[in-house]
KEKOLPA-677388 format. One line per field, with one value per residue (C-alpha): residue in three letters; chain; residue number from 1; x, y, z. Coordinates in pm, 1 decimal. Layout:
<nodes>
aa	(ALA/...)
ch	(A/...)
i	(NUM/...)
u	(X/...)
v	(Y/...)
w	(Z/...)
</nodes>
This chain:
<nodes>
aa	(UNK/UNK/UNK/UNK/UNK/UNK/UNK/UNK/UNK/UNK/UNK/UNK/UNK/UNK/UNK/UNK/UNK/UNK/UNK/UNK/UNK/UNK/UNK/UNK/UNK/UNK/UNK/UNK/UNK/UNK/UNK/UNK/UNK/UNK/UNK/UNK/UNK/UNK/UNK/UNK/UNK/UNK/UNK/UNK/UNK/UNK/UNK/UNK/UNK/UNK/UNK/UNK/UNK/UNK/UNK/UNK/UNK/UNK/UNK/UNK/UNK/UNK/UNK/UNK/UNK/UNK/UNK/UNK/UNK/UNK/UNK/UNK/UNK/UNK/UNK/UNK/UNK/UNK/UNK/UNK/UNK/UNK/UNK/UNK/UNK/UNK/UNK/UNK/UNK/UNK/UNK/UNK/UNK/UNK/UNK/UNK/UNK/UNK/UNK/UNK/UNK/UNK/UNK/UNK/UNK/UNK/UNK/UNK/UNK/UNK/UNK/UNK/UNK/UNK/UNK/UNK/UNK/UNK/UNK/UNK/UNK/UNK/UNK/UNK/UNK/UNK/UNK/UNK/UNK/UNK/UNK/UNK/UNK/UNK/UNK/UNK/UNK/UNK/UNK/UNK/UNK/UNK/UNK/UNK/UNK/UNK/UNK/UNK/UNK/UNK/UNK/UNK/UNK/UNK/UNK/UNK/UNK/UNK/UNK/UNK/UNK/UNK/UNK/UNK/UNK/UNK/UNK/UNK/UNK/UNK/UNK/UNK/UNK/UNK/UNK/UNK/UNK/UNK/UNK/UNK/UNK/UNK/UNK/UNK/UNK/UNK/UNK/UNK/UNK/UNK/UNK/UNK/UNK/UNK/UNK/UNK)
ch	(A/A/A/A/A/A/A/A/A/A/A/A/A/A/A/A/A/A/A/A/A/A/A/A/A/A/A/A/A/A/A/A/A/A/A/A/A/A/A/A/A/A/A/A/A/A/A/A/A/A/A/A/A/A/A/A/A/A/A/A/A/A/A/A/A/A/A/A/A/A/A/A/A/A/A/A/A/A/A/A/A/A/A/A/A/A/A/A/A/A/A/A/A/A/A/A/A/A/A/A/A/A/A/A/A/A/A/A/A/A/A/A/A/A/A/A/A/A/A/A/A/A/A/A/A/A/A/A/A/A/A/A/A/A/A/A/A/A/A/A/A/A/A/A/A/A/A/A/A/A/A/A/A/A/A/A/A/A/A/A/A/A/A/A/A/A/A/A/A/A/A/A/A/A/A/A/A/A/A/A/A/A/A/A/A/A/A/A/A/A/A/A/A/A/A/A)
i	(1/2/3/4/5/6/7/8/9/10/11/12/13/14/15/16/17/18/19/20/21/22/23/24/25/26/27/28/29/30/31/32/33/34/35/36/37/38/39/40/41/42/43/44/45/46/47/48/49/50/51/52/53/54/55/56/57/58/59/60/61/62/63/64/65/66/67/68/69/70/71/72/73/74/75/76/77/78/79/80/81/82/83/84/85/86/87/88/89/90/91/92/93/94/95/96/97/98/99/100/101/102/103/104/105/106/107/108/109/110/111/112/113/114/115/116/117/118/119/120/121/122/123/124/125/126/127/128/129/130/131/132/133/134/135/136/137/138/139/140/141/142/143/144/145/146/147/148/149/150/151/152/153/154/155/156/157/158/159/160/161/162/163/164/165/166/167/168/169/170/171/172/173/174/175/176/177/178/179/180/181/182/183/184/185/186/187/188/189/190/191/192/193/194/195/196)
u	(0.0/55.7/53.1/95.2/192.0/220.7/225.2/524.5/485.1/559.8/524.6/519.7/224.6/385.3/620.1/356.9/184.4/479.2/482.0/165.2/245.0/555.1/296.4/86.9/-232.1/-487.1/-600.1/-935.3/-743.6/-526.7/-829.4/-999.0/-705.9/-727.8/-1051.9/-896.8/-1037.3/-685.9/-562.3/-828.2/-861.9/-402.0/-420.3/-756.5/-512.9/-171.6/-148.9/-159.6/117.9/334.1/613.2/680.0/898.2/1300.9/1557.1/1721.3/1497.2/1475.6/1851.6/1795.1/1514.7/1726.5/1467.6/1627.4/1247.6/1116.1/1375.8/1319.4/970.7/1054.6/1302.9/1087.6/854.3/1113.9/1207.0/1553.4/1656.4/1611.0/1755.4/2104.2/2071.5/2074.9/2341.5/2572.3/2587.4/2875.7/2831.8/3075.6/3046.9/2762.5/2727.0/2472.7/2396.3/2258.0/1938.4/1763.3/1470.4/1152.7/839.5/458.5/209.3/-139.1/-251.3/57.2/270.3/664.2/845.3/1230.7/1263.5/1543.0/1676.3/1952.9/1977.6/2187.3/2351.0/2437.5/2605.9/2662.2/2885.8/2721.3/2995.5/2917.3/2884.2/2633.9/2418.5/2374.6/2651.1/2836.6/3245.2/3275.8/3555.6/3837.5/3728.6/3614.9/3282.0/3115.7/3036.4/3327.4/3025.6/2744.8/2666.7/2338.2/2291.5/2052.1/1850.9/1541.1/1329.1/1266.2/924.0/758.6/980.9/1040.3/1338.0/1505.2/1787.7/1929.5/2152.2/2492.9/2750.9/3100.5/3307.3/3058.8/3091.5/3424.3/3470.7/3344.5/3135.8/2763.8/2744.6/2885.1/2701.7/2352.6/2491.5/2538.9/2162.4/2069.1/2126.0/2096.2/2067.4/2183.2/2492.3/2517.5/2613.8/2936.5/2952.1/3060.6/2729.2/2512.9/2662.9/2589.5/2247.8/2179.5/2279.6/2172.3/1841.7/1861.4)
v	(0.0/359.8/639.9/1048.5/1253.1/1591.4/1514.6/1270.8/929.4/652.3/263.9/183.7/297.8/264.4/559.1/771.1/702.1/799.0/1092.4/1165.4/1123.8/1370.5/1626.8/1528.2/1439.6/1216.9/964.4/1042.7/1302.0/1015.8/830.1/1118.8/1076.7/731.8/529.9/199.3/-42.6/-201.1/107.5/208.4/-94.0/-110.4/264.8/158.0/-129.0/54.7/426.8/431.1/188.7/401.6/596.3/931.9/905.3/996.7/1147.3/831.5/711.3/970.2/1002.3/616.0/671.2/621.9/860.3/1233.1/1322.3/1161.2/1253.4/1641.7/1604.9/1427.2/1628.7/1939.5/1820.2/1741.7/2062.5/2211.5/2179.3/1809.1/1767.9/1917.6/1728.3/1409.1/1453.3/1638.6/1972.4/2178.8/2589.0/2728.7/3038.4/3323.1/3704.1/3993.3/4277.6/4520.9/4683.9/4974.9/5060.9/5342.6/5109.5/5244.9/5137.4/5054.0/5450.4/5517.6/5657.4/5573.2/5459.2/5356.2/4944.7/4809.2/4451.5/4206.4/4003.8/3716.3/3500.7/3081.3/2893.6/2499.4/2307.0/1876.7/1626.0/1460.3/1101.4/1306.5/1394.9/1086.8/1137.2/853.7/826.1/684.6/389.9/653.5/821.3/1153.2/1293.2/1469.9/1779.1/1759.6/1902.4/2059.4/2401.6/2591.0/2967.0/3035.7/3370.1/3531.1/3737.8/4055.4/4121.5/3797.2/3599.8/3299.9/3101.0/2993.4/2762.0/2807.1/2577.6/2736.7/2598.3/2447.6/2700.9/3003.1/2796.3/2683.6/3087.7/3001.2/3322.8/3352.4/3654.9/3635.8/3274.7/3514.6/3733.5/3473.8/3383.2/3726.1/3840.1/4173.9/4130.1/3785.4/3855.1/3680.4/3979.0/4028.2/4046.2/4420.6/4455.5/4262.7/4490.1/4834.2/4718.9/4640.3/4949.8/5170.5/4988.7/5088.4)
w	(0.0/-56.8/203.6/214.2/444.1/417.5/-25.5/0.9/-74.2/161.4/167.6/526.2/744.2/1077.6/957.3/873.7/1191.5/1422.5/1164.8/1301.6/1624.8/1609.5/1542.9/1817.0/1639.3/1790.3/1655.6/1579.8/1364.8/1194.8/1128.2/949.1/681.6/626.4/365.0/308.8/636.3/623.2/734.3/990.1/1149.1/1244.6/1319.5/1565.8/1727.0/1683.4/1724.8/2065.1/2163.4/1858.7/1947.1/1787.0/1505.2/1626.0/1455.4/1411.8/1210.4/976.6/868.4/799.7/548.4/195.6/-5.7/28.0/-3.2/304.1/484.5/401.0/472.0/821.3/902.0/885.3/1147.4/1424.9/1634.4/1583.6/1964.1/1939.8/1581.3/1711.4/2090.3/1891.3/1641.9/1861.0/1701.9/1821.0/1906.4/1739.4/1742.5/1928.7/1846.5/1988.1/1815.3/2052.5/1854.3/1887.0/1637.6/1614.0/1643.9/1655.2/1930.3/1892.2/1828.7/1611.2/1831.8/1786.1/2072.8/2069.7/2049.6/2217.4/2180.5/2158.4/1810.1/1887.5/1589.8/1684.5/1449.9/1496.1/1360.8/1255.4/1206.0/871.4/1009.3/1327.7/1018.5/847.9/555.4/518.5/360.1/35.3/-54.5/-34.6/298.1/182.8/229.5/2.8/305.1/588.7/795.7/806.7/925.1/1090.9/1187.7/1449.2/1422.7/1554.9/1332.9/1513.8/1381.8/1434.2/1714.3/1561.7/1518.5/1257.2/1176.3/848.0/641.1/555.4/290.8/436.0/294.3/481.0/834.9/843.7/916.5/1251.1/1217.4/1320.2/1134.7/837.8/806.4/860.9/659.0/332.8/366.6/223.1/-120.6/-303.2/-678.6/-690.8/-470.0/-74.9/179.3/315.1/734.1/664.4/417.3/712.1/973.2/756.0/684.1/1040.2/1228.1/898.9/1023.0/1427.0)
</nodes>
């Protein structure tokens, strides 16, 4: 049998299932997705002894696809527990912006915008040596940053040759581009205090 979650295609249920169950849905939710009786009648005896898929499991899937698509689901802080991502590197930028309040009024914003980048040894991430003993990534790099209009975090991907610098913000600063060009840390920096 076939199954979908979130669009991707899978062959085993049981994945999907602790798929669901990474995202905390019920299973009266789960059931909702499912037609075939097959399928209803293992989630009805299953999902509730399932464990929540682990991030283990995911770098083992061999479809690059599935493992994107799983990947996405499991939160950052766990993702880099489990495969032993290093800190590298951790900058503040001390902020200080014009905002308006609720009748328009501007008031003077004042924050700290702080930059982590972590360094994933390529065997931690799932990438395996070829018959010569290279890798095809020595490692692999994330920036941490918080986006100071909506407070979320992000963790952002950052090529070998950007993180090797051991820099949190140039690696921030390569994730931006203007006309087709990545910023420089000096461009990042300009930009940023132009902005406070």
């Amino acid at each position: 049998m076939t199954f979908y979650f979130h669009k991707i295609k899978f062959d085993d249920l049981e994945l999907v299932l602790k798929l669901y169950k990474k995202e905390n849905r019920t299973q009266e939710q789960v059931l909702s997705y499912f037609e075939n009786p097959v399928a209803r009648n293992y989630i009805q005896q299953h999902y509730a002894s399932l464990t929540p898929v682990d991030v283990r499991e995911v770098l083992r899937l061999p479809n690059a696809e599935q493992r994107m698509m799983a990947m996405s689901i499991i939160p950052h802080e766990e993702l880099l527990k489990i495969i032993k991502a290093e800190l590298i590197d951790k900058q503040t930028i001390h902020k200080k912006q014009v905002r308006w309040d609720k009748q328009l009024q501007p008031y003077e914003y004042e924050y700290d915008d702080v930059y982590t980048l972590y360094r994933i040894a390529a065997e931690n991430f799932g990438i395996r040596q070829n018959n010569m003993g290279f890798t095809k990534a020595p490692a692999v790099y994330m920036v941490k940053c918080k986006c100071a209009s909506t407070d979320r975090i992000y963790y952002q991907y950052i090529p070998e040759w950007v993180g090797s610098k051991n820099d949190a913000i140039e690696a921030i600063a390569w994730t931006f581009r203007i006309q087709g060009t990545h910023l420089t840390k000096e461009q990042y920096l300009h930009f940023m205090y132009a902005e406070t």
